[in-house]
PyMOL CGO cylinders between C-alpha atoms (Angstrom):
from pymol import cmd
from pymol.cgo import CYLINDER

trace = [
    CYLINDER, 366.59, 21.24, 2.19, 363.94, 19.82, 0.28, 0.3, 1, 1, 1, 1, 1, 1,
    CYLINDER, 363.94, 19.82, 0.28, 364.28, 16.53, -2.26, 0.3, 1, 1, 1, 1, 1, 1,
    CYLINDER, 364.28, 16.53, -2.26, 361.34, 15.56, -4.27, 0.3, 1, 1, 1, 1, 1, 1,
    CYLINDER, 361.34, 15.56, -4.27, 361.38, 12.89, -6.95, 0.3, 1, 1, 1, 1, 1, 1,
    CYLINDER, 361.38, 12.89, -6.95, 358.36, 11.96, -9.33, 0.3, 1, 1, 1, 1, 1, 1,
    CYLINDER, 358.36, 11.96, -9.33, 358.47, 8.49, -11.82, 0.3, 1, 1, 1, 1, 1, 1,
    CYLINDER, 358.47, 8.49, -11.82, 356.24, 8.47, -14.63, 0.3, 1, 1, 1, 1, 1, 1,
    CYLINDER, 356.24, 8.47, -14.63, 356.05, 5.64, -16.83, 0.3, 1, 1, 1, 1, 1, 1,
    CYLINDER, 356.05, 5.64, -16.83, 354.18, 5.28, -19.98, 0.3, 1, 1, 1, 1, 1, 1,
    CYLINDER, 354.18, 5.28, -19.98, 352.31, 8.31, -19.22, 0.3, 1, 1, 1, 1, 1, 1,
    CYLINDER, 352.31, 8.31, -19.22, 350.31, 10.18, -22.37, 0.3, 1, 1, 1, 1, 1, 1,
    CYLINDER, 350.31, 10.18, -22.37, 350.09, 13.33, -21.88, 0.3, 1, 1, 1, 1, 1, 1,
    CYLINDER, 350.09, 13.33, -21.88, 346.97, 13.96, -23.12, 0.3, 1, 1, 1, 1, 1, 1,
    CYLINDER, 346.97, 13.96, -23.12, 345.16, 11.15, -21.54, 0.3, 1, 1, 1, 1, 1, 1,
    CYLINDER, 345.16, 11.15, -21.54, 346.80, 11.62, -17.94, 0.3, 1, 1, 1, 1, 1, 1,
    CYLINDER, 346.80, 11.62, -17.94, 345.68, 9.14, -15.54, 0.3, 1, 1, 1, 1, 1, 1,
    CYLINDER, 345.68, 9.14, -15.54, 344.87, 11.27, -12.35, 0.3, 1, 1, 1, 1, 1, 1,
    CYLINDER, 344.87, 11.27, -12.35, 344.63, 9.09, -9.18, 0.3, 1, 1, 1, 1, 1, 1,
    CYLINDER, 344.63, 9.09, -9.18, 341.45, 9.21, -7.17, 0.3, 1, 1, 1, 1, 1, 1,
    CYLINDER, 341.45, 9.21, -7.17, 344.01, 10.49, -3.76, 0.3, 1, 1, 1, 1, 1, 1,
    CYLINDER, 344.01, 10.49, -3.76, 345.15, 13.78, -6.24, 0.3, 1, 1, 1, 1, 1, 1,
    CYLINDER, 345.15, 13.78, -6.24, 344.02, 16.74, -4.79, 0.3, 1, 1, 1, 1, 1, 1,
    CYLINDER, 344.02, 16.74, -4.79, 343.39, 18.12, -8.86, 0.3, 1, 1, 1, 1, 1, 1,
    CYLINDER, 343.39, 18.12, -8.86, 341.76, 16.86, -11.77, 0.3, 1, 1, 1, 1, 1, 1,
    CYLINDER, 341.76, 16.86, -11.77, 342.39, 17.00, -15.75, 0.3, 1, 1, 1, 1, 1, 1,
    CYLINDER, 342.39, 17.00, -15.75, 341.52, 20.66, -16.03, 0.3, 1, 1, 1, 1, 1, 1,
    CYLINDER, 341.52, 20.66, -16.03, 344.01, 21.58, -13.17, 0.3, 1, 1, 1, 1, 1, 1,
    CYLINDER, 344.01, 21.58, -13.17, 346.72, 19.66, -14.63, 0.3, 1, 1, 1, 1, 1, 1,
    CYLINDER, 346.72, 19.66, -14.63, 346.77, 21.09, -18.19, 0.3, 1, 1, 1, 1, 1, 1,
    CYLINDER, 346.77, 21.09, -18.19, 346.39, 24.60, -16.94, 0.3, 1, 1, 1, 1, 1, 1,
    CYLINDER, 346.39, 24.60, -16.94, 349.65, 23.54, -14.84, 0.3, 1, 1, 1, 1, 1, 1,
    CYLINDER, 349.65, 23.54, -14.84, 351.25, 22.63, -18.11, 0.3, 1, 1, 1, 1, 1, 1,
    CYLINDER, 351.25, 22.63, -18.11, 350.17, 25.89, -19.74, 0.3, 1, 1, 1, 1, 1, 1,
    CYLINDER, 350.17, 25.89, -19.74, 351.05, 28.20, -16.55, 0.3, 1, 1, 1, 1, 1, 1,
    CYLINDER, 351.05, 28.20, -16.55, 354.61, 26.60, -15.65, 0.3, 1, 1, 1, 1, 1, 1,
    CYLINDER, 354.61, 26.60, -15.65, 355.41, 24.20, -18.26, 0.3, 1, 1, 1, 1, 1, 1,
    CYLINDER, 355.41, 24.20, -18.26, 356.73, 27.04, -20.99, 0.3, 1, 1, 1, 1, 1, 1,
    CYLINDER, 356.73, 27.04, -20.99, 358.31, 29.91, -21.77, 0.3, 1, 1, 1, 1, 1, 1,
    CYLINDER, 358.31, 29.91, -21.77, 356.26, 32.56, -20.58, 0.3, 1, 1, 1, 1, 1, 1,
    CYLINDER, 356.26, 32.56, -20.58, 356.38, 34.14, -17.13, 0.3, 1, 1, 1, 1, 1, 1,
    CYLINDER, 356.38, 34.14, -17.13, 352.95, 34.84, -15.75, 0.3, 1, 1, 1, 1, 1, 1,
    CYLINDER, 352.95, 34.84, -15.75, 352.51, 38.45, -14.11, 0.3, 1, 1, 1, 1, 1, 1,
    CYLINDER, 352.51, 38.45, -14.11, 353.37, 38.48, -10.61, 0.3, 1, 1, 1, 1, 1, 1,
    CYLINDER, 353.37, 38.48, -10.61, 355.57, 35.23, -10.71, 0.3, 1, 1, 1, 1, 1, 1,
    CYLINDER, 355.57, 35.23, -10.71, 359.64, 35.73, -10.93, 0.3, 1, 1, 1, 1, 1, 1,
    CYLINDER, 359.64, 35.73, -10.93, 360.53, 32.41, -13.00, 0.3, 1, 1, 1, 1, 1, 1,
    CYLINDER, 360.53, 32.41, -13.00, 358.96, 28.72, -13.91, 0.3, 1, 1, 1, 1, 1, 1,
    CYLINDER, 358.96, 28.72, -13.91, 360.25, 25.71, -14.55, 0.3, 1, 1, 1, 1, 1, 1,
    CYLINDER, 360.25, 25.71, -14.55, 359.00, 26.51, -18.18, 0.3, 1, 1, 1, 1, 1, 1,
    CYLINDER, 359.00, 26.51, -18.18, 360.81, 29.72, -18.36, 0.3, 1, 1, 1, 1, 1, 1,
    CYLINDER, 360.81, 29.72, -18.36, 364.41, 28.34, -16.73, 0.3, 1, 1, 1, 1, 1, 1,
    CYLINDER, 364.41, 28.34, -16.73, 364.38, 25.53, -19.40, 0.3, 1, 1, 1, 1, 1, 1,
    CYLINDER, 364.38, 25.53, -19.40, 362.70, 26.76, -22.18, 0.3, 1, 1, 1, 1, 1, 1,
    CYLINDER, 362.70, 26.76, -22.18, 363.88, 30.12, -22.30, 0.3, 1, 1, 1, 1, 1, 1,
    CYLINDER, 363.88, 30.12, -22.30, 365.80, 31.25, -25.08, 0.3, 1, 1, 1, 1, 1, 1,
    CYLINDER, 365.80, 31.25, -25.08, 367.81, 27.82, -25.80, 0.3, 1, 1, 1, 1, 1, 1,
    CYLINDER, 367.81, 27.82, -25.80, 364.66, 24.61, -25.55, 0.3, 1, 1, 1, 1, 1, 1,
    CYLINDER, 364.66, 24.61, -25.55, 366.61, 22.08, -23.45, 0.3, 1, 1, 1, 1, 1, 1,
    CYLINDER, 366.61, 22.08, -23.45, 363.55, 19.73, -23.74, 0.3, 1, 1, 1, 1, 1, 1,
    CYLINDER, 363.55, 19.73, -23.74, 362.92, 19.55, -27.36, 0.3, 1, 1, 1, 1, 1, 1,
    CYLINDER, 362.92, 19.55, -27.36, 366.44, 19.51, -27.80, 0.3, 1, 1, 1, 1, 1, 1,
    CYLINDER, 366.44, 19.51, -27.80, 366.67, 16.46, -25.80, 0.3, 1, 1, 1, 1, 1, 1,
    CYLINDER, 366.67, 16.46, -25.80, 363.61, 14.94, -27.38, 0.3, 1, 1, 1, 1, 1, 1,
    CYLINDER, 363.61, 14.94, -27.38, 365.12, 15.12, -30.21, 0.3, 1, 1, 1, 1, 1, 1,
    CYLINDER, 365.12, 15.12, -30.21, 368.21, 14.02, -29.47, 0.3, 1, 1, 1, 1, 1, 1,
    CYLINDER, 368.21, 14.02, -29.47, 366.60, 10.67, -28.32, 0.3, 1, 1, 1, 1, 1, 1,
    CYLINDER, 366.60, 10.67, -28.32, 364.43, 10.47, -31.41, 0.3, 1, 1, 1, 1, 1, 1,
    CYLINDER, 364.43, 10.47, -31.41, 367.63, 10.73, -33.59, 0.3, 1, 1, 1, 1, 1, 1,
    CYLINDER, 367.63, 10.73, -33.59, 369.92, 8.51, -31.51, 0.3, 1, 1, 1, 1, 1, 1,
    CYLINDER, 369.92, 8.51, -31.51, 368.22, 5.02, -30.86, 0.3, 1, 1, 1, 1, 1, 1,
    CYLINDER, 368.22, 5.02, -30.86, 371.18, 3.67, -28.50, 0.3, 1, 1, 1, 1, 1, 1,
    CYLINDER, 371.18, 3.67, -28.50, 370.43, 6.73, -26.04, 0.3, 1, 1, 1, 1, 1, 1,
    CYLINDER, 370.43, 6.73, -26.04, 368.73, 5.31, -23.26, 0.3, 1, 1, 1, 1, 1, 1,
    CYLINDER, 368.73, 5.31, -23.26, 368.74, 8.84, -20.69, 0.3, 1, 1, 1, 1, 1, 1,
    CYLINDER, 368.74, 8.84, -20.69, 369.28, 12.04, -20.91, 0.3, 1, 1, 1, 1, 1, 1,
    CYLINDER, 369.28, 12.04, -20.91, 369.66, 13.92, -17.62, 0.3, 1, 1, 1, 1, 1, 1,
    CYLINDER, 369.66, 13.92, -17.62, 368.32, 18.18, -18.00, 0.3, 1, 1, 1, 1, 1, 1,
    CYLINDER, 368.32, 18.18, -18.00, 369.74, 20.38, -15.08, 0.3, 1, 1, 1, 1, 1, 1,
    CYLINDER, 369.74, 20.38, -15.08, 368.91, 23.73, -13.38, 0.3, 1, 1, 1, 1, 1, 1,
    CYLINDER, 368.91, 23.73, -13.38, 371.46, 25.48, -10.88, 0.3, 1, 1, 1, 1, 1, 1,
    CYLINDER, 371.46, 25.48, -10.88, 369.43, 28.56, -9.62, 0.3, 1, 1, 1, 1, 1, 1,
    CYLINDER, 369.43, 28.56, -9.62, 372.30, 30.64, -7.64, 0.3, 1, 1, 1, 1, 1, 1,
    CYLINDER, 372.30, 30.64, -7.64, 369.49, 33.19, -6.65, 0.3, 1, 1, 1, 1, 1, 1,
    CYLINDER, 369.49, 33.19, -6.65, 369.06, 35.61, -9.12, 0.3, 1, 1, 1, 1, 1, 1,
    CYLINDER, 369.06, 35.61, -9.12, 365.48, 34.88, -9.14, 0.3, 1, 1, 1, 1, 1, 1,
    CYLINDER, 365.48, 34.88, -9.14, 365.24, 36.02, -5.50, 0.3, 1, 1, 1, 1, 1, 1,
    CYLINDER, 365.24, 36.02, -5.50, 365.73, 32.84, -4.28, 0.3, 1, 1, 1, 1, 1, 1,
    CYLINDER, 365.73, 32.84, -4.28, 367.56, 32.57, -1.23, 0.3, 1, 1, 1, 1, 1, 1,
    CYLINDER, 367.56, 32.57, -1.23, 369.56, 29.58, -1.14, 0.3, 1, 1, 1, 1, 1, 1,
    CYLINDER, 369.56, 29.58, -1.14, 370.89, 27.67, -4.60, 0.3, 1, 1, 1, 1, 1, 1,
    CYLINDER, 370.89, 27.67, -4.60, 368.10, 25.17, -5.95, 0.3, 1, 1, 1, 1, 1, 1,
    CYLINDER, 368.10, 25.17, -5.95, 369.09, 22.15, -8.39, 0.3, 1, 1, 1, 1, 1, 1,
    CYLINDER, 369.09, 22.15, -8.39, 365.89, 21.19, -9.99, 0.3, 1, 1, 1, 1, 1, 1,
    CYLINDER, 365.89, 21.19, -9.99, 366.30, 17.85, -13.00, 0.3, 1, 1, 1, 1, 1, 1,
    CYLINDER, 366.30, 17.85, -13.00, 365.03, 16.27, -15.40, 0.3, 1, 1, 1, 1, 1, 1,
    CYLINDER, 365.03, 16.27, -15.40, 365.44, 13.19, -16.36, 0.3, 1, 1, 1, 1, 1, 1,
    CYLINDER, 365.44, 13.19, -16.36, 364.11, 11.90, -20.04, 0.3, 1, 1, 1, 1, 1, 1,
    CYLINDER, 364.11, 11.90, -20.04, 364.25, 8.53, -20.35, 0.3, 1, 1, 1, 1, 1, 1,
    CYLINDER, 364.25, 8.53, -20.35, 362.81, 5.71, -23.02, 0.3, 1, 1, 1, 1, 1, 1,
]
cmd.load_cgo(trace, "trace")
């Protein structure tokens, strides 16, 4: 079992601050957004993260806008239970967590 966990604070996302010890730059990052970050399933791959979350039914701009229209929300949590449809072979729980 794997368990990774990434903090970003006052990040803007289209000024990213890329640490000299990244092995990517500014280009490699946005075509990461582009690639996994919506809807659309690249040729050759079975899902993305874009794809699980975004597909159909936006969890993310739901919940961004569910945080711009409630001011006492502090956190919203988004969740993904993969049960291996995508030919994974164990379950994976991958989450999001928006916070202000």
């Amino acid at each position: 079992m794997h368990s990774v966990v990434s903090v970003i604070n006052k990040e803007d996302p289209d000024a990213p601050r890329i640490s000299e010890h990244f092995t990517f730059d500014e280009n490699d990052l946005f075509t990461y957004y582009e690639t996994f970050c919506y809807p659309n399933v690249p040729e050759g791959t079975a899902y993305t993260y874009g794809s699980r979350f975004r597909g159909g039914y936006d969890q993310f701009l739901e919940i961004v806008d569910l945080l711009r229209k409630n001011k006492t929300l502090e956190t919203l949590l988004c969740k993904h239970l993969d049960t291996g449809r995508h030919g994974v072979e164990s379950p994976s729980v991958c989450d999001f967590r928006f916070s202000r």
